[in-house]
C-alpha positions, 0 to 999 in steps of 0.5 A, spaced: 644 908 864 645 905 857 647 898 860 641 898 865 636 899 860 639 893 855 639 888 862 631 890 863 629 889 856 633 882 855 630 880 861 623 883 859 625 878 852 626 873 857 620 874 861 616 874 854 619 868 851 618 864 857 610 865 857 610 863 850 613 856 851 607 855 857 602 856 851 598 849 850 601 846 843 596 841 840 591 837 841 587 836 848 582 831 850 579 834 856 572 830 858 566 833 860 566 829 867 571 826 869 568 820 870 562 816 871 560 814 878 554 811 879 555 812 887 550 807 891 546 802 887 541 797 890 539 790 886 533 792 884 534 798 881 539 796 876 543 802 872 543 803 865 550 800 862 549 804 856 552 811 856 555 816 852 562 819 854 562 826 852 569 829 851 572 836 847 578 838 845 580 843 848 587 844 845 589 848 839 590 843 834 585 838 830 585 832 836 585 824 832 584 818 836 587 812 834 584 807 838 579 806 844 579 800 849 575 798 855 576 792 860 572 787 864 566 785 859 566 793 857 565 793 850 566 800 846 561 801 840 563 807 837 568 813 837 569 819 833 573 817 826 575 823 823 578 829 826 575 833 832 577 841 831 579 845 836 573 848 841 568 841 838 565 835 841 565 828 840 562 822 844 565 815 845 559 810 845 560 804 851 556 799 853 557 794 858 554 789 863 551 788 871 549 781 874 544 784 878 548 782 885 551 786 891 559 788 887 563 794 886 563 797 880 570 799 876 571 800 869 575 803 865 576 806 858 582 808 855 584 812 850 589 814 845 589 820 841 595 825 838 599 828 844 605 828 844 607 828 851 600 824 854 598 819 848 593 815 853 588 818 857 582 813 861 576 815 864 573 812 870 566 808 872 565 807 878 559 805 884 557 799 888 551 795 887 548 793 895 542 789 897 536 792 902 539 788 907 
């Protein structure tokens, strides 16, 4: 009897201990959406290029990014400098071009922030721009 209550609580210990190591460590960028899509545009009604990309730091350390970088004429205006604290919010500033014809829109903006096993996250801009054929 007294062998069977040991082997219980140390599986119960065991049990406890693994819950805790799922527990989230560090920071967490998470996006407010997970892209920007734009869907189907036509010609003449060009989108706005200049937007903000909405993100929180969903983790339970202070979140730093070190560095932001965008592709295909994407040009990232401004990003949080100083340490976003768990449960806040920040905005990345971008802006970018469209030459007003038909073309698939696919940008990208990725950033580098302190987590210790995914460093890099990219977020998404995406549609199309058609004529009224």
């Amino acid at each position: 009897m007294k062998h069977r209550l040991i082997s219980v609580l140390v599986l119960f210990l065991v049990f406890a201990f693994s819950l805790h190591a799922d527990d989230k460590k560090g920071p967490e960028l998470t996006f407010e959406n997970p892209r920007h899509d734009y869907g189907r545009v036509y010609v003449d009604e060009m989108p706005e290029t200049k937007f903000g990309i909405k993100f929180k730091n969903t983790g339970n350390e202070p979140l730093i990014i070190s560095n932001v970088r965008a592709c295909c004429g994407t040009q990232v205006r401004a990003w949080p400098r100083e340490p976003i604290m768990p449960g806040e919010e920040g905005v990345i500033d971008i802006e970018f071009r469209l030459v007003p014809r038909p073309q698939r829109i696919s940008r990208t903006v990725t950033v580098n922030y302190n987590h210790a096993e995914r460093p890099t996250v990219v977020y998404r801009i995406v549609g199309e721009i058609v004529s009224r054929d």
